[in-house]
VOTORKE-712644 format. One record per residue (C-alpha): z, x, y. Coordinates in steps of 0.5 Angstrom, whole numbers, plus 2048, in hexadecimal, padded with zeros to 3 digits. Each point is the difference from the previous one (the first is absolute). Example, Ala and Ser with C-alpha at 12.3 -4.5 7.8 and 13.67 -1.06 7.14 Angstrom:
% residues 2
8108197F77FE802807
//
This chain:
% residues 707
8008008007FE8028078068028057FF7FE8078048028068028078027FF8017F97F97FF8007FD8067FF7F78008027FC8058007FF8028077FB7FF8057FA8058017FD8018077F97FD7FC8037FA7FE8047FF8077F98018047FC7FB7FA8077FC8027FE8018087F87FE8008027F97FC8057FE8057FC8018057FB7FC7FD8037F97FD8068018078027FA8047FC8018067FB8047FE7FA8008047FB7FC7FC8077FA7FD8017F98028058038067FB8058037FB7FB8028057FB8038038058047F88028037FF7F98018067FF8047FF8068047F97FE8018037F98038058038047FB8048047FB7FA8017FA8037FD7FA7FB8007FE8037F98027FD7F88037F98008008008087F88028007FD7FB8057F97FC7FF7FA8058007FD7FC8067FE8038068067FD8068057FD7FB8078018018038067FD8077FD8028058047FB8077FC8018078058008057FD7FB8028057FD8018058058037FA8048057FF7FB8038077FE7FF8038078047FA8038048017FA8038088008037FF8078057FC7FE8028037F98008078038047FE8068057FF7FA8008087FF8008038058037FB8068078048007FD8078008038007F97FB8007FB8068017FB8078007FF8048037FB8067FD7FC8068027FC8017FC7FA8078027FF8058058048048018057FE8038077FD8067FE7FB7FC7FC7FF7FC8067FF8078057FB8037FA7FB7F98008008008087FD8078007FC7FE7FB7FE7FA8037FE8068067FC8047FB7FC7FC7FD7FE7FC8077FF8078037FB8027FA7FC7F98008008018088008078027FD8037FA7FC7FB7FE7FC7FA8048047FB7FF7FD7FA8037F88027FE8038017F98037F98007FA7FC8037FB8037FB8047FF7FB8017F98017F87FE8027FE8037F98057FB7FC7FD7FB8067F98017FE8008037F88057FC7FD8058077FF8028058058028077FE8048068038028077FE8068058018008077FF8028078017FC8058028018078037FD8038077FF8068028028018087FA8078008038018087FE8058048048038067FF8068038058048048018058068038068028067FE7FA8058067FD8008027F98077FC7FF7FD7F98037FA8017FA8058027FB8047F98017F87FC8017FF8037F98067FE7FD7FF7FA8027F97FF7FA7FA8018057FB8067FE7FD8058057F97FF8017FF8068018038088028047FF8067FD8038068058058058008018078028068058077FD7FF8017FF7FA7FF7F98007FC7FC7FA7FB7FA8007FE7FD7FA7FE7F97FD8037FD7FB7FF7FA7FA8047FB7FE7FE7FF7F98067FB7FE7FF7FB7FC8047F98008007F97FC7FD7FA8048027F87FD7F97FD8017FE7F98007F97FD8017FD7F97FE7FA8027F97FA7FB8018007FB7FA7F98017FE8038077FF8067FE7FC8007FF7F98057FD7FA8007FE7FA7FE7FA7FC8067FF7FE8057FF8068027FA8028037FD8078088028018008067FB7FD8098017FA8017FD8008057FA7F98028037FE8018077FB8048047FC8018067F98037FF7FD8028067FA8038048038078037FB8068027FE8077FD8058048068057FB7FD8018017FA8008088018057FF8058057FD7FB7FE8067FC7FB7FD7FB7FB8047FD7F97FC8007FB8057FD8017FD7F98017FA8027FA7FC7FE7FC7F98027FD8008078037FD8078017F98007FF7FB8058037FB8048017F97FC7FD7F88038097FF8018008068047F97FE8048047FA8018068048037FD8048047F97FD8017FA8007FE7FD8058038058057FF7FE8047FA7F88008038008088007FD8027F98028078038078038008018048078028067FB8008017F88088008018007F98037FC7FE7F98057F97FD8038017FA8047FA7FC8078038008057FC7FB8088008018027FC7FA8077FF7FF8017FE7F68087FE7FE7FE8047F98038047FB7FB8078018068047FC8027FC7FA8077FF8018007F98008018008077FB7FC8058008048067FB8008077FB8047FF7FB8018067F98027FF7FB8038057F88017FF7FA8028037F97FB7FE8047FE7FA8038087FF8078017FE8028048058088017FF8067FC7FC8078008018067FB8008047FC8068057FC8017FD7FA8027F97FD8037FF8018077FE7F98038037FA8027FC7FA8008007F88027FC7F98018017FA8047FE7FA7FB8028047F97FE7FD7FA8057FF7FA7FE8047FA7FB8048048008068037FA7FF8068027F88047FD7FD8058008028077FF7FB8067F98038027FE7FC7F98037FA8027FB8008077FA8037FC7FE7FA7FE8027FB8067FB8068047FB7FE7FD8007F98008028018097F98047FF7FC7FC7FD8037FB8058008048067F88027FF7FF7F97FF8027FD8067FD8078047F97FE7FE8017F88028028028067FB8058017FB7FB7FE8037FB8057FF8058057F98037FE7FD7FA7FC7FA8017FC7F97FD8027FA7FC7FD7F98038027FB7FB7FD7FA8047FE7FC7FB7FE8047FD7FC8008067FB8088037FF8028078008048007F98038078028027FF8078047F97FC8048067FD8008048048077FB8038038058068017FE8077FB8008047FA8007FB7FA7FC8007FC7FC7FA7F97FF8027FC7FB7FD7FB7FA8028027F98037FF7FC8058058038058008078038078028008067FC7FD8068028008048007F88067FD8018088047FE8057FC7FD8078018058058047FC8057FA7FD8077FF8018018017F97FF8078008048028058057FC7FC7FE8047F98018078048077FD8028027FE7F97FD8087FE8058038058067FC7FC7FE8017FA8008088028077FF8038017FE7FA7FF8057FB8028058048077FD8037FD8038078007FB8067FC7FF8068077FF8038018077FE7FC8028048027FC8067FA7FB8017FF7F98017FD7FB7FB7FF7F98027FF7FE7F88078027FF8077FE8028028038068077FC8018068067FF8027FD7FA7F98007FD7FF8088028078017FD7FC7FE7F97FB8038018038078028058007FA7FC7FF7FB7FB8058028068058028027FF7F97FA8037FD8008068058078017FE7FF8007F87FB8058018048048048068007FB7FA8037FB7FD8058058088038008008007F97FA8068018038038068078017FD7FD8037FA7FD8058048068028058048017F87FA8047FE8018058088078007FF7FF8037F87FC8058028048028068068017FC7FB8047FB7FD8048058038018078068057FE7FE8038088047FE8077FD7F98038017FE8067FF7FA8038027FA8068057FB7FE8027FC8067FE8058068038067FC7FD8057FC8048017F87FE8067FB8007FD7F97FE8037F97FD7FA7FC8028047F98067FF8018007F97FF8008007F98037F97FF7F97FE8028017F97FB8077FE8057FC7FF8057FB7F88017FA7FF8048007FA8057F98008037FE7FA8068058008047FC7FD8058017F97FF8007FB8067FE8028078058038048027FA8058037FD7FA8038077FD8038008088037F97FF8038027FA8038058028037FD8068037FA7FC8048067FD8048008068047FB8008028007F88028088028037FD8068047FB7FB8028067FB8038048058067FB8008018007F98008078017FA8007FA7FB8038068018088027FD8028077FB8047FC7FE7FA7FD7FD7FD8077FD8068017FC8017FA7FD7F88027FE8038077FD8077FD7FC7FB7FB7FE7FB8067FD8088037FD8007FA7FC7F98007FF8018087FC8077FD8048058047FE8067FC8078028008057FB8008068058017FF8008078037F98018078017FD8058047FC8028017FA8087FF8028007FB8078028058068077FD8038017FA7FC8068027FB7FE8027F98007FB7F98088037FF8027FE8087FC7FA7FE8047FE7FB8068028037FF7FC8057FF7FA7FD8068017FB8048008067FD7FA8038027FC7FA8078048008007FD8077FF7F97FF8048007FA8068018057FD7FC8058017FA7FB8078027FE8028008077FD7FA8018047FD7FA8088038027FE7FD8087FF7F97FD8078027FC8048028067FC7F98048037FC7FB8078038008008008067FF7F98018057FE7FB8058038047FE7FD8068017F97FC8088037FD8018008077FE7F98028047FE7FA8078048037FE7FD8088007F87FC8078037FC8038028077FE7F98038037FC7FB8078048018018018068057FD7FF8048047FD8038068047FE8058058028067FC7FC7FE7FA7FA7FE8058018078027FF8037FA7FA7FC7FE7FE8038068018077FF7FC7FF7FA7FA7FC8037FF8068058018057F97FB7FC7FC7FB8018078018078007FE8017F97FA7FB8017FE8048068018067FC7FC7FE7FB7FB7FD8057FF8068027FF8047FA7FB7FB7FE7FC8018068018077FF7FC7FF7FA7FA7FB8037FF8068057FF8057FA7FC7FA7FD7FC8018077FF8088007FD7FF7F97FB7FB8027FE8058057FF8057FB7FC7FD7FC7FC7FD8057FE8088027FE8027F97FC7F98007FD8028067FE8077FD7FD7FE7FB7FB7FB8037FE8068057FF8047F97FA7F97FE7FE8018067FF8078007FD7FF7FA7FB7FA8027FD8058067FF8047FB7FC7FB7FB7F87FE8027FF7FA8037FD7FA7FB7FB7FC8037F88028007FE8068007FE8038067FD8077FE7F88008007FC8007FA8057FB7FC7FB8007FA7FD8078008028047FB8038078017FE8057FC8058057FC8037F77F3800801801
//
């Protein structure tokens, strides 16, 4: 019985069976120039140019319409604005995330997030990158991008003058290389030229053309192929530069294919004749297989190079390079569809309609006329139907005009019904674009209906296109930790920080957010402000820290497109009291009030004694009524202890309003800090920006570092 697994053992590969391996791939591929996909890709691109020419070829009759409708173009053109602003609207293209972690973690994905948009923006064109890419998924049903490393030499020259021998001891140490012997003065003085020939490694990123792209028949929509490539054209001076060795290389240049005309037009690749013998096209094949080219058992990633169908070179890899997406996938399927499929066919049918209602009017205005010779009718000026033209025959009548039909009311209704059925198959409106439609309704809530549907299909295919761009930002990340070991340096909010990509070994710790971008940045500056009052509210149950408004006005910075939101406030509020004064203060306030209540308590305590005296004494006044009678010693006395009960009430009087006046004093004192603490709202609402409209110019431009 056969064991499978890692204890499979295979014979391995050879370099004959890898290039047989090659040549077959490249012929039974998905996408190949001669499938199904590569002329659907040439056709939506021809309709995307508006070229008279195919399924848009006019009528071969001299003055009719060539009218050629823009669907196609209209749609995925109106379309990339709105999902690209998605990416890129908050100048940060990406943003990394610690998946789990404390503080640390979160300080190593803030760098990294500056890294990688400093490498898509800085090292790389960003914004172009984005915008080819998403016109190919647009317009050939699968957009592809690719990552790589690769190493640059600076080869910089500098001369200098008039150095001493030390100064260019420390220039050679540095790695530069003396192009020559220096040259002495009477001083003793040098001069000399000097190459930097230093090498360093470059993160680059790039949209690959589809018609160039390759994947196995095999591969499915939602999972990595086990085959993919790209086959392109790349010239003589090329491939020698790369370090090639074309002598023994066999077949003859090739020529550009009918997707590439389409591409670059038709008139491109007129010129039978290279400018040069090094500028000759070769067919150049980067393929990447997850094989077991050694027998181990073990399928790894193997990419393959050849010339003209030559294997140049073999070695294996990591991972393939490419990052790849569609707009409208198809389950099961690795090729879906794309919204210029969709607009393909309603194009068509606006262009038959739109030349129709061409010819009618250019009919009307330009009728065609009778001429009566003899009766006898010219039958090929009868077919010869263009504005203008006569049909000579033979009648009674010298010129009689040949009545045009007015164009009817139905066509204009047909086109109107052809505009919607796009709308339909797209999920782009007219609305979209801001323009007005009688047909339709135009109530807000009718608009609001519209709207949403269509933003809803723009947003589920921009959620498929960050599949793609997350996959590209992880693949620049891997490879910034596999091969930049030397000092980076680049800007983060204004300040310049060095960093050493490989030292982020936890490369897996760390999750990709792409199109961070949503909404405009009104609603972004009303959400933030909206955040005030609830901080506002936080502050008094000591659950908001001075810093935490302070973070809310350097994010609205951000939203207004302040390049560097530090400016507008500090990390710890200047003259306001830190988080532990803070929370001194307000233990002590409720200290306060805890006290105030008691106080309050023993008053009313000492209030009702006192009254209860007070009543005891008329009591005795009642007593020494009814005995009056009785003898002046004993009225005396009862006197004496009257005026003894009287003092001790004054007595008690008195301390009792001795305590109302603490009472009083403590009143006061809370009121201060009351007041403190509202002059610290205060201080901390000056600091806030205004809610309401935003004022600024160019509220629905973007900024541009998503991004």
């Amino acid at each position: 019985m056969t064991d499978y697994g890692t204890e499979a053992k295979r014979e391995p590969i050879d370099e004959a069976e890898l290039e047989r391996m090659s040549r077959e791939f490249i012929r039974s591929s998905l996408g190949g120039l001669d499938s199904e996909i590569g002329a659907v890709r040439e056709r939506n691109i021809r309709a995307y140019n508006g070229a008279a020419e195919g399924d848009f070829a006019p009528p071969d009759i001299l003055d009719r319409s060539t009218f050629v409708s823009t669907d196609v173009a209209d749609t995925v053109d109106g379309m990339l604005p709105q999902i690209i602003d998605v990416f890129v609207s908050d100048e940060k293209a990406v943003e990394a995330k610690p998946k789990k972690g404390g503080p640390e973690a979160l300080a190593v994905a803030r760098t990294v997030t500056g890294y990688l948009n400093h490498l898509f923006y800085d090292q790389n064109e960003g914004l172009n990158i984005l915008y080819d890419w998403f016109q190919d998924a647009g317009l050939q049903k699968v957009g592809f991008a690719k990552a790589w490393a690769e190493e640059e030499k600076e080869d910089a020259r500098q001369e200098y003058e008039q150095q001493t021998p030390d100064q260019l001891a420390m220039l050679l140490q540095d790695g530069v290389e003396l192009e020559a012997e220096p040259e002495i003065d009477e001083n003793g003085l040098l001069s000399f030229t000097v190459i930097d020939r230093s090498q360093s490694v470059k993160i680059r990123a790039d949209c690959i053309p589809s018609n160039e792209m390759r994947v196995g028949p095999t591969s499915k929509w939602g999972a990595d192929p086990i085959a993919i490539g790209e086959v392109r054209q790349k010239p003589r001076f090329e491939l020698e530069e790369m370090g090639y060795d074309l002598e023994n290389v066999g077949g003859e240049g090739v020529t550009l294919n009918a997707e590439s005309d389409a591409l670059l037009g038709d008139g491109f690749g007129e010129a039978e004749n290279e400018l040069h013998d090094s500028h000759k096209l070769y067919e150049y094949a980067e393929l990447y297989f997850k094989l077991d080219v050694d027998g181990d058992g073990v399928a790894e990633w193997v990419q393959l190079c050849l010339i003209n169908g030559t294997l140049m070179t073999h070695e294996k890899v990591d991972d393939h390079p490419y990052a790849f997406f569609s707009f409208m996938p198809l389950a099961h399927a690795f090729y879906g569809n794309c919204p210029a499929d969709r607009a393909y066919g309603i194009q068509k049918e606006n262009t038959n309609l739109g030349r129709l209602m061409l010819d009618n009017l250019a009919f009307a205005v330009n009728g065609r006329n009778y001429v009566n010779t003899n009766a006898n009718v010219n039958i090929d000026d009868l077919l010869d139907n263009r504005p203008g033209g006569l049909v000579r025959g033979q009648g009674e009548n010298g010129v009689t005009p040949i009545p045009t039909q007015q164009i009817p009311q139905s066509a204009w209704q047909m086109q109107e019904w052809l505009n919607v059925k796009l709308e339909n198959r797209t999920g782009f409106t007219r609305y979209s674009q801001g323009m007005d439609a009688d047909s339709l309704n135009k109530t807000a809530t009718g608009v609001q209906i519209i709207t949403g549907k269509s933003e809803m299909r723009l947003k589920l295919m921009t959620r498929f296109a960050a599949l793609g761009v997350k996959t590209l930002f992880r693949k620049m990340l891997k490879l910034a930790v596999a091969h930049q070991s030397a000092e980076q340096w680049f800007e983060v909010n204004g300040e310049y920080v060095a960093v050493r990509p490989n030292e982020w070994r936890d490369q897996f710790n760390i999750k990709i957010n792409v199109g961070l971008g949503h909404g405009t940045r009104q609603e972004k500056m009303q959400a933030v402000g909206a955040m005030i009052p609830l901080q506002q509210m936080g502050m008094q149950v000591g659950v908001v820290r001075p810093e935490h408004i302070a973070n809310t006005i350097r994010l609205g910075a951000e939203v207004n497109e302040f390049k560097n939101p530090e400016q507008f406030c500090d990390e710890q509020a200047q003259g306001l009291p830190n988080p532990e004064q803070f929370a001194q203060m307000q233990q002590q306030m409720q200290e306060l009030q805890q006290e105030n209540v008691q106080l309050k308590g023993d008053s009313q305590l000492k209030q009702a004694e006192l009254g209860l005296k007070h009543r005891e004494i008329d009591l005795k006044e009642q007593e020494l009524g009814l005995k009056a009678v009785q003898g002046e010693q004993e009225l005396a006395l009862k006197s004496r202890d009257a005026e003894r009960a009287d003092h001790e009430t004054s007595v008690k009087s008195a301390e009792t309003q001795h305590k109302m006046q603490q009472t009083d004093d403590e009143g006061e004192r809370i009121a201060a800090l009351e007041q403190q603490m509202a002059q610290v709202v205060g201080l901390l609402q000056q600091l806030a920006p205004p809610q309401g409209q935003d004022g600024a110019q160019g509220m629905d431009a973007p900024q541009e570092p998503m991004a």
